[in-house]
KETIZA-985476 format. One record per residue (C-alpha): z, y, x. Coordinates in steps of 0.02 Angstrom, whole numbers, plus 50000, padded with zeros to 5 digits. Layout:
N
(rec (Z; Y; X));
...
END
This chain:
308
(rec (49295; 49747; 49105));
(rec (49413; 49635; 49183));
(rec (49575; 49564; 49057));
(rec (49698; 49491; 49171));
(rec (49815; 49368; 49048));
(rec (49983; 49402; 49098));
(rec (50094; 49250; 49155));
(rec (50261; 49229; 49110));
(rec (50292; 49259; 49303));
(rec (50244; 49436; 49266));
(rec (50203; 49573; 49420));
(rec (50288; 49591; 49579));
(rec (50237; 49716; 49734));
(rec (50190; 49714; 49911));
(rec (50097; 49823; 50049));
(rec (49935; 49781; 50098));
(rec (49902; 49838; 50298));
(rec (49731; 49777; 50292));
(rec (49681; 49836; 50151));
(rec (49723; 50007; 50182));
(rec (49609; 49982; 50360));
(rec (49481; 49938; 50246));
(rec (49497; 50092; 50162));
(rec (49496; 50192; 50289));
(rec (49353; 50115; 50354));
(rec (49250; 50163; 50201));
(rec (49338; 50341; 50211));
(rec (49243; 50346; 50351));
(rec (49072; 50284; 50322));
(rec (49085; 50429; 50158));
(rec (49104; 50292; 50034));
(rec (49274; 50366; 49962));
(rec (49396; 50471; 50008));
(rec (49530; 50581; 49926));
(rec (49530; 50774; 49977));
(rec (49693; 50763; 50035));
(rec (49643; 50646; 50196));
(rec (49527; 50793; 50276));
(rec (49668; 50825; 50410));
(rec (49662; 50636; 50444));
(rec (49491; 50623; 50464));
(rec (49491; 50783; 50579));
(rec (49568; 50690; 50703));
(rec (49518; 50505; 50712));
(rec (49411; 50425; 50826));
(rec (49227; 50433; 50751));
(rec (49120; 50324; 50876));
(rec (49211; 50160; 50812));
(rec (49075; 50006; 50862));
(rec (49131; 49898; 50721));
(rec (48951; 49873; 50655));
(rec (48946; 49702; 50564));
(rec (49094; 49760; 50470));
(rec (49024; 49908; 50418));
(rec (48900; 49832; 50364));
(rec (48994; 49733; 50229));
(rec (49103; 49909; 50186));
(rec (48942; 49976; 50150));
(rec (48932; 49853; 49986));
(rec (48932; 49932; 49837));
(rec (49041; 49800; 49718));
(rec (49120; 49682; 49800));
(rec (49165; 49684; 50016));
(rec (49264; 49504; 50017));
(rec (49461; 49457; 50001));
(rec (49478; 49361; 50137));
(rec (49478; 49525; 50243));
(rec (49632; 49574; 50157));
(rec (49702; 49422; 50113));
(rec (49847; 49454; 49980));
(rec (50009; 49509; 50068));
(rec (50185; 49403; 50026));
(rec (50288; 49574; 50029));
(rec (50294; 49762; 50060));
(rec (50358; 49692; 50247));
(rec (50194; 49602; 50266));
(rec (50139; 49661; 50437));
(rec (49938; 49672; 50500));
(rec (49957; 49520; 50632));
(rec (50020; 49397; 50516));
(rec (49879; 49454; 50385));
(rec (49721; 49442; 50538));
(rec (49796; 49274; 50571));
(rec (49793; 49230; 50395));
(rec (49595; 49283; 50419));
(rec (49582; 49170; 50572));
(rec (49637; 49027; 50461));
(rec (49535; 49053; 50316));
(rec (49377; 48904; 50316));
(rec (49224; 48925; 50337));
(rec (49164; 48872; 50164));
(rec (49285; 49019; 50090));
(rec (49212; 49140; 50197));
(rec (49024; 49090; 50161));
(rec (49065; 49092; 49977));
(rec (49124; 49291; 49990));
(rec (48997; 49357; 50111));
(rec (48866; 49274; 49977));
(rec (48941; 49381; 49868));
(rec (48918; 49540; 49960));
(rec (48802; 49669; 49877));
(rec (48729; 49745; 50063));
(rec (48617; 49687; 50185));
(rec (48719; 49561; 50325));
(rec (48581; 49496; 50419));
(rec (48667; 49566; 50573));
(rec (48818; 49441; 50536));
(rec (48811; 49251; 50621));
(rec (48735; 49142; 50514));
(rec (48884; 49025; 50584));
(rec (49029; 49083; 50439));
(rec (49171; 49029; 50559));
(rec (49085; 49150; 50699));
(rec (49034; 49286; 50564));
(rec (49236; 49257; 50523));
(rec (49302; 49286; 50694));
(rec (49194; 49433; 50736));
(rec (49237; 49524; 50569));
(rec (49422; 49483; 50605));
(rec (49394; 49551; 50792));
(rec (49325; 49720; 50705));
(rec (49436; 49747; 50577));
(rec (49595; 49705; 50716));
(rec (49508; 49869; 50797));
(rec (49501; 49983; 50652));
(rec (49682; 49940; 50607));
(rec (49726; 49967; 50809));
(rec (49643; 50141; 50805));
(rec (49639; 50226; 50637));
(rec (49788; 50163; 50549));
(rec (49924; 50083; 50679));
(rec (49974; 50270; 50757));
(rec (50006; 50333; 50573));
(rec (50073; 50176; 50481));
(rec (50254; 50241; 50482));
(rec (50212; 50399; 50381));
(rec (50100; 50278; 50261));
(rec (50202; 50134; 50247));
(rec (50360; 50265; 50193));
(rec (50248; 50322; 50046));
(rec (50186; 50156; 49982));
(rec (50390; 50123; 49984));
(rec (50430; 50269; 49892));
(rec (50287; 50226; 49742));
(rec (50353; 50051; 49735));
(rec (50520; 50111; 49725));
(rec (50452; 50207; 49574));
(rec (50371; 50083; 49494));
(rec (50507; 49964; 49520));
(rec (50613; 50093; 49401));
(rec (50491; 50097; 49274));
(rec (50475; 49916; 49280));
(rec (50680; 49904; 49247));
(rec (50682; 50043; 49122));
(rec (50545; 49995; 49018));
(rec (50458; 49825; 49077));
(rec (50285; 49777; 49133));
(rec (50213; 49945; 48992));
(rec (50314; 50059; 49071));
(rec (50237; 50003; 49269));
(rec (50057; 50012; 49171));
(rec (50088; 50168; 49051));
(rec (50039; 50291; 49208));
(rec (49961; 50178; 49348));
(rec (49767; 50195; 49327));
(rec (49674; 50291; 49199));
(rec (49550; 50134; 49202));
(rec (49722; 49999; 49181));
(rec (49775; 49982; 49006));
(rec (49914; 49845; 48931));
(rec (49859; 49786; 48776));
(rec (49994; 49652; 48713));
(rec (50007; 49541; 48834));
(rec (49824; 49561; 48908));
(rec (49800; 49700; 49048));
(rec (49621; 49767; 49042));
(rec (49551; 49827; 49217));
(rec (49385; 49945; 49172));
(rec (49279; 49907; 49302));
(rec (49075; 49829; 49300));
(rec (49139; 49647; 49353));
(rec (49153; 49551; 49169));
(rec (49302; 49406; 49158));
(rec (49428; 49360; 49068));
(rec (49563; 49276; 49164));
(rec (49741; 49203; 49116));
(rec (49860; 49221; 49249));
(rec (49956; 49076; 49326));
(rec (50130; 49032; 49394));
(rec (50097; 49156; 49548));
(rec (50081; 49315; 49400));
(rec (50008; 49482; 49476));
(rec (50028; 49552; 49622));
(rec (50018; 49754; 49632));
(rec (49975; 49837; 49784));
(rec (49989; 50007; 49806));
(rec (49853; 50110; 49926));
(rec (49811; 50292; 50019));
(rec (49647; 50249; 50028));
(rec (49606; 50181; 49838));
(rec (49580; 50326; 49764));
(rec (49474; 50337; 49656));
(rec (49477; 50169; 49618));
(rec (49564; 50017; 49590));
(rec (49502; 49844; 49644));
(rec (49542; 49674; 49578));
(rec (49549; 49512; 49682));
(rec (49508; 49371; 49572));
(rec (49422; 49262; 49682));
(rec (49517; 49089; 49695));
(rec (49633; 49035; 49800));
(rec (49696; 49208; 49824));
(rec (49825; 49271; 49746));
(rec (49800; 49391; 49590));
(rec (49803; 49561; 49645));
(rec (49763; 49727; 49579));
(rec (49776; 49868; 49732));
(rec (49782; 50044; 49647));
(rec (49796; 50221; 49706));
(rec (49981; 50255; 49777));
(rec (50056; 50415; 49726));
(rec (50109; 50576; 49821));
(rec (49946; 50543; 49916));
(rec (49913; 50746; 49915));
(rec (50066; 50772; 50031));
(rec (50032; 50632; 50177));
(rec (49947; 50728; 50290));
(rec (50014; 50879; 50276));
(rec (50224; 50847; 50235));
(rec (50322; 50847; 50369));
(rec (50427; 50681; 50372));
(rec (50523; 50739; 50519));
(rec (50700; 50819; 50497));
(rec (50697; 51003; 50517));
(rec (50786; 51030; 50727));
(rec (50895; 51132; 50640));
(rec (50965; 51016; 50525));
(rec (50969; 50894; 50646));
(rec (51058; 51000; 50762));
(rec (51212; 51011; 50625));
(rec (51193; 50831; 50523));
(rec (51130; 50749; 50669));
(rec (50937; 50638; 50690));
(rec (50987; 50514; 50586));
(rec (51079; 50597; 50444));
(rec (50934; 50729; 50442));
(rec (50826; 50609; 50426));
(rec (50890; 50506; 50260));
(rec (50944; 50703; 50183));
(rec (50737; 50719; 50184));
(rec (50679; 50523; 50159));
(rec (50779; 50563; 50001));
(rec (50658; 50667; 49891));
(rec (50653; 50515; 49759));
(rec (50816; 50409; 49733));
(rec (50818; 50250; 49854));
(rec (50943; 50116; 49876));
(rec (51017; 50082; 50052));
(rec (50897; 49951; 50101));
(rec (50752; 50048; 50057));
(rec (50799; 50179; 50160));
(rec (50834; 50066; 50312));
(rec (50652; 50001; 50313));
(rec (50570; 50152; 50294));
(rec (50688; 50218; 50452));
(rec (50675; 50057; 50555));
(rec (50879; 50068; 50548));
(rec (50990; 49937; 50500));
(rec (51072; 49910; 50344));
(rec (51234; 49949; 50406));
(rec (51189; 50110; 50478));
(rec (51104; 50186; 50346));
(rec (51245; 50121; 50246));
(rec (51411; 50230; 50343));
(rec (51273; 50392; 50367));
(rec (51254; 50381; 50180));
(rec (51454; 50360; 50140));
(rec (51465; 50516; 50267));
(rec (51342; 50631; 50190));
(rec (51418; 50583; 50015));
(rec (51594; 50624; 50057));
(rec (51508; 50789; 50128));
(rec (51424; 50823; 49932));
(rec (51251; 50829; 49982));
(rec (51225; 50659; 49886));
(rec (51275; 50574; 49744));
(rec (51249; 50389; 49688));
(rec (51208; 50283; 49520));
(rec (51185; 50099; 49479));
(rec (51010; 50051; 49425));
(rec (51057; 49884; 49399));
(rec (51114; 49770; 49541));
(rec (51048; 49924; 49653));
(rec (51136; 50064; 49708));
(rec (51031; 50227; 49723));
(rec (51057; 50379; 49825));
(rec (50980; 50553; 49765));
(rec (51026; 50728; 49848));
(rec (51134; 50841; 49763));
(rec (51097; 51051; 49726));
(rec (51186; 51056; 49888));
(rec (51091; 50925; 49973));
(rec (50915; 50994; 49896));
(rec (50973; 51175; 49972));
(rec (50997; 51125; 50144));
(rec (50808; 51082; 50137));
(rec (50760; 51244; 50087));
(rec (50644; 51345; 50211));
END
């Protein structure tokens, strides 16, 4: 059991690119894996050479933070987190690996080498398995911190925790993690970081190794439908609302605010902004103030033009 002391700073959110490479990686190699990412796995390349880092996925407790060094945002992107890796010393990096429950003896002894080759690898799996589909993913992990977000407004930090993990309990001010590692750790200034994943299920894992930043990365929901929703606009719907209108009529099966929308679509602000003014005048979407934010959610009207 890990009890995480919650800081006045409380929790805040951000995507993880590496992380979820990581978790593919061990999706791979059999070591988890939710039903749901079959279709994925159909169709990814399976003769990756990445063997030194599958050797450390293969670990049964612990497989390092420094390979997915704690992102700043949900806009984090996978180049600025493998140069973060690049930069991380070589006493950091021998600390972890000396951690790692599998056998490394392939790895450098040299743990600025053993570094740079694991960062080589793991810039591969990212390339290959998860870089073709990280719009599709990246629009989910927005859509379940847009939920949490709301439960964090409607009902504080117990509301985010009420239905996040089966294992992650708030008890006062003390969040207990269930897992074999034992601590008990007080949070600081920096308060926790939540990271939602595709790949974490059925787990969640805890980074609590210092410097890093506080972290707990747990399964993302809606995780059933990635593979197998289609995130494009129907071509009919297109052909009457137009790509781009289409597109935010289906992006909207949860309410989002305008700048949500816009970086799950890769559009501007002010783009998404006069489509959404258009499709409200047309009554296929209605608005309300959640706070400072202004969400969008389809209307009966909206919801029917989705309709097979």
């Amino acid at each position: 059991m890990i009890e995480l002391g919650l800081s006045p700073a409380g929790v805040r959110f951000a995507i993880s690119p590496l992380d979820e490479a990581l978790g593919a990686m061990q999706t791979i190699l059999g070591l988890r894996g939710h039903p749901s990412h079959l279709p994925w796995l159909e169709n990814v390349p399976r003769k990756l050479r990445v063997p030194q880092l599958a050797a450390v996925m293969s670990a049964r407790h612990y497989i390092t933070d420094f390979l997915s060094p704690p992102p700043d945002g949900p806009l984090t992107t996978a180049e600025a987190q493998l140069a973060e890796i690049r930069r991380t010393s070589p006493s950091q990096v021998a600390t972890e690996l000396a951690m790692v429950d599998a056998d490394l003896s392939s790895l450098p002894s040299d743990p600025s080498i053993a570094r740079d080759l694991l960062a080589d690898q793991l810039e591969r799996v990212w390339t290959e398995l998860l870089e073709p589909h990280w719009p599709r993913i990246h629009q989910l992990l927005t859509a379940d911190i847009e939920y949490r977000s709301r439960r964090l407004a409607e009902g504080g930090v117990a509301l985010v925790f009420d239905d996040l993990h089966q294992r992650v309990r708030l008890v006062d001010d003390v969040l207990m993690i269930a897992v074999q590692a034992r601590a008990r750790i007080p949070l600081d200034r920096r308060g926790l970081l939540l990271i939602p994943g595709v790949f974490a299920w059925p787990n969640v894992g805890v980074i609590t190794v210092p410097p890093w930043q506080p972290a707990l990365i747990y399964p993302a929901r809606g995780v059933a439908s990635l593979w197998t929703a289609d995130t494009r606009p129907r071509t009919a719907l297109a052909g009457i609302l137009g790509r781009t209108k289409a597109a935010l009529l289906t992006a909207l099966d949860e309410p989002a605010s305008t700048s949500a929308l816009a970086t799950r679509l890769g559009l501007s602000n002010g783009t998404v902004s006069e489509h959404l003014t258009a499709l409200r005048a047309a009554g296929l979407l209605t608005t309300n103030r959640r706070g400072h934010a202004v969400l969008y959610r389809r209307t009966e009207l909206g919801d029917a033009l989705l309709r097979p």
